[in-house]
C-alpha positions as CSV (number, residue, x, y, z in Angstrom):
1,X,0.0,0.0,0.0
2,X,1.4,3.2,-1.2
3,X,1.9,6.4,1.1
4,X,-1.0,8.1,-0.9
5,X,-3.7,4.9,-0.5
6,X,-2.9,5.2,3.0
7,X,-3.6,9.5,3.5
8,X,-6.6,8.7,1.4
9,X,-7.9,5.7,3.5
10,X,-7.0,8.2,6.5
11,X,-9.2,11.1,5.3
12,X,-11.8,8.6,4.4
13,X,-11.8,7.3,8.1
14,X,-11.8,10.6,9.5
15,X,-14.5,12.0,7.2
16,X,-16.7,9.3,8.5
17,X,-15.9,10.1,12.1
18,X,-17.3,13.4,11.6
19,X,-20.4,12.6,10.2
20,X,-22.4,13.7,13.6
21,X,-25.1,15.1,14.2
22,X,-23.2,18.8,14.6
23,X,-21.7,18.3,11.3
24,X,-24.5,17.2,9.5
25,X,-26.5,20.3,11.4
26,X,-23.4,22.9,9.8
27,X,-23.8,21.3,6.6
28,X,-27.2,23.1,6.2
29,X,-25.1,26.7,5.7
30,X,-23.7,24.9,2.5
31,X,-25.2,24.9,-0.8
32,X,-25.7,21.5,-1.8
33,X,-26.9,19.4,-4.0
34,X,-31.1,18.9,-3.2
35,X,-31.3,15.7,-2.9
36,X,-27.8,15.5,-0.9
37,X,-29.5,17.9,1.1
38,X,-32.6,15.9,1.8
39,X,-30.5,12.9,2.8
40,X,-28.8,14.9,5.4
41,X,-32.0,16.0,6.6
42,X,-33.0,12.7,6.9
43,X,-29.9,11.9,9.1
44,X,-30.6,15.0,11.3
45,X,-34.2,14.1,12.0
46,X,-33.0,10.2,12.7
47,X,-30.3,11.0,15.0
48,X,-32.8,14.0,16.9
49,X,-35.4,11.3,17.1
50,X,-34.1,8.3,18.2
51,X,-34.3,8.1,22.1
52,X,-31.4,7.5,23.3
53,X,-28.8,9.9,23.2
54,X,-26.7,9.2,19.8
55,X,-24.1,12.4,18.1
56,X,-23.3,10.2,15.1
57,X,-24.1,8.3,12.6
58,X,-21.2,5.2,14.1
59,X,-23.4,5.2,17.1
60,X,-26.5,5.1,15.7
61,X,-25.2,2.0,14.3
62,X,-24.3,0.6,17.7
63,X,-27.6,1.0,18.4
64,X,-29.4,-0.6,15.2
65,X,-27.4,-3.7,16.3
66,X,-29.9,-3.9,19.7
67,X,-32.5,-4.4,17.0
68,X,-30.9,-6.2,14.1
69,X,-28.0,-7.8,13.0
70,X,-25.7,-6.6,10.6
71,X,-25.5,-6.0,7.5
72,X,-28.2,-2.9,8.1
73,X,-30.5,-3.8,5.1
74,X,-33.7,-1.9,3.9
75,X,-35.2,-5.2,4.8
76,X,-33.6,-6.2,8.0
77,X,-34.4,-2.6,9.5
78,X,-38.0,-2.9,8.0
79,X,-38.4,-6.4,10.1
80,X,-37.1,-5.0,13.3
81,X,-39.5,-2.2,12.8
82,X,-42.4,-4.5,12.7
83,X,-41.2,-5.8,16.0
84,X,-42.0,-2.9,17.4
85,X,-45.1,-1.4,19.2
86,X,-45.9,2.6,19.3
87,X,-47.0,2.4,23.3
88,X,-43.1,1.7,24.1
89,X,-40.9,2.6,20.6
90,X,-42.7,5.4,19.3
91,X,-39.4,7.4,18.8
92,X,-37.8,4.5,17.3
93,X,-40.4,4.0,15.1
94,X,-40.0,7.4,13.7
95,X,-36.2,7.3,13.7
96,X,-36.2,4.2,11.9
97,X,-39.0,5.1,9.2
98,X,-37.1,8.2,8.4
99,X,-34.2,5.5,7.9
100,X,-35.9,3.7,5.4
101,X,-37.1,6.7,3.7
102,X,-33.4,7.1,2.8
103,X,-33.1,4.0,0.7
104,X,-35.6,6.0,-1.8
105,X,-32.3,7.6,-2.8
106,X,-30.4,4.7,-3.7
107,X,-31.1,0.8,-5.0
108,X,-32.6,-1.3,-1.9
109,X,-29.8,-4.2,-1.7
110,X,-27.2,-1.5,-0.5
111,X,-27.2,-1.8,3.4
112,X,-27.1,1.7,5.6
113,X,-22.9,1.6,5.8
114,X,-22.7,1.6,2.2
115,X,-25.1,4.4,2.0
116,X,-23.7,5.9,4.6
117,X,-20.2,6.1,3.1
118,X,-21.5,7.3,-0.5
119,X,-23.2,10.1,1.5
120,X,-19.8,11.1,2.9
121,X,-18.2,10.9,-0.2
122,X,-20.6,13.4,-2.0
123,X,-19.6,15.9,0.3
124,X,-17.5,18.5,-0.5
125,X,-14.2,18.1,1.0
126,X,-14.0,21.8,1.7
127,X,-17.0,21.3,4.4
128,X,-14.9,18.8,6.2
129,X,-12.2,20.8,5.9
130,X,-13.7,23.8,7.1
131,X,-15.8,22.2,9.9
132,X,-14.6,22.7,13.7
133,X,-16.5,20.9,15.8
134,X,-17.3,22.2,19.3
135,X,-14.7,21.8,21.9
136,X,-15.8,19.2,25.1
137,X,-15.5,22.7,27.0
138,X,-18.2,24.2,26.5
């Protein structure tokens, strides 16, 4: 592996890492494609309404695996969903209905980390690069 795969694997990794939900929030003073736009949207509203506290899009994931295994497939999530009841899951339910809505983008046999990562790659590197996230001290 030469110097340069391994930078780009790097800034691939780190990209990823940022996709929380304060970047995704910041991404919203950017002009964007629409329908990028939408899908981050998406994102913002699933990570806002799940119920349990999650910043990103990696821990969102750690939570899907409570209700699912992996790979995260439109039809894996789907089943987990029907699982669920409104009386106790109602935020859930939302969170992961808005998830689904996000396959409408792109074929149904990708799984959620595939979207995920084609997301991150259609933003511009100059939002990442310009991004500072908030410091733990405030």
């Amino acid at each position: 592996m030469t110097n340069g795969t391994k930078k780009n694997l790097k800034t691939k990794k780190q990209k990823m890492n940022n996709l929380t939900l304060d970047f995704l929030e910041y991404l919203d003073g950017y002009f964007l494609k629409d329908e990028l736009k939408s899908q981050i949207n998406i994102l913002v509203h699933v990570l806002n309404d799940w119920p349990t506290n999650v910043e990103s899009l990696e821990e969102l994931e750690k939570e899907l695996v409570t209700l699912t295994k992996r790979p995260f497939t439109k039809k894996r999530i789907e089943s987990s969903l029907s699982k669920l009841t409104y009386y106790n899951d109602a935020w859930k339910i939302e969170s992961l209905t808005q998830l689904i809505s996000l396959f409408a983008y792109y074929r149904n046999d990708l799984t959620l980390n595939e979207i995920f990562n084609q997301i991150n790659e259609e933003i511009p590197s100059v939002c990442f690069e310009n991004y500072h996230p908030p410091s733990a001290n405030m």
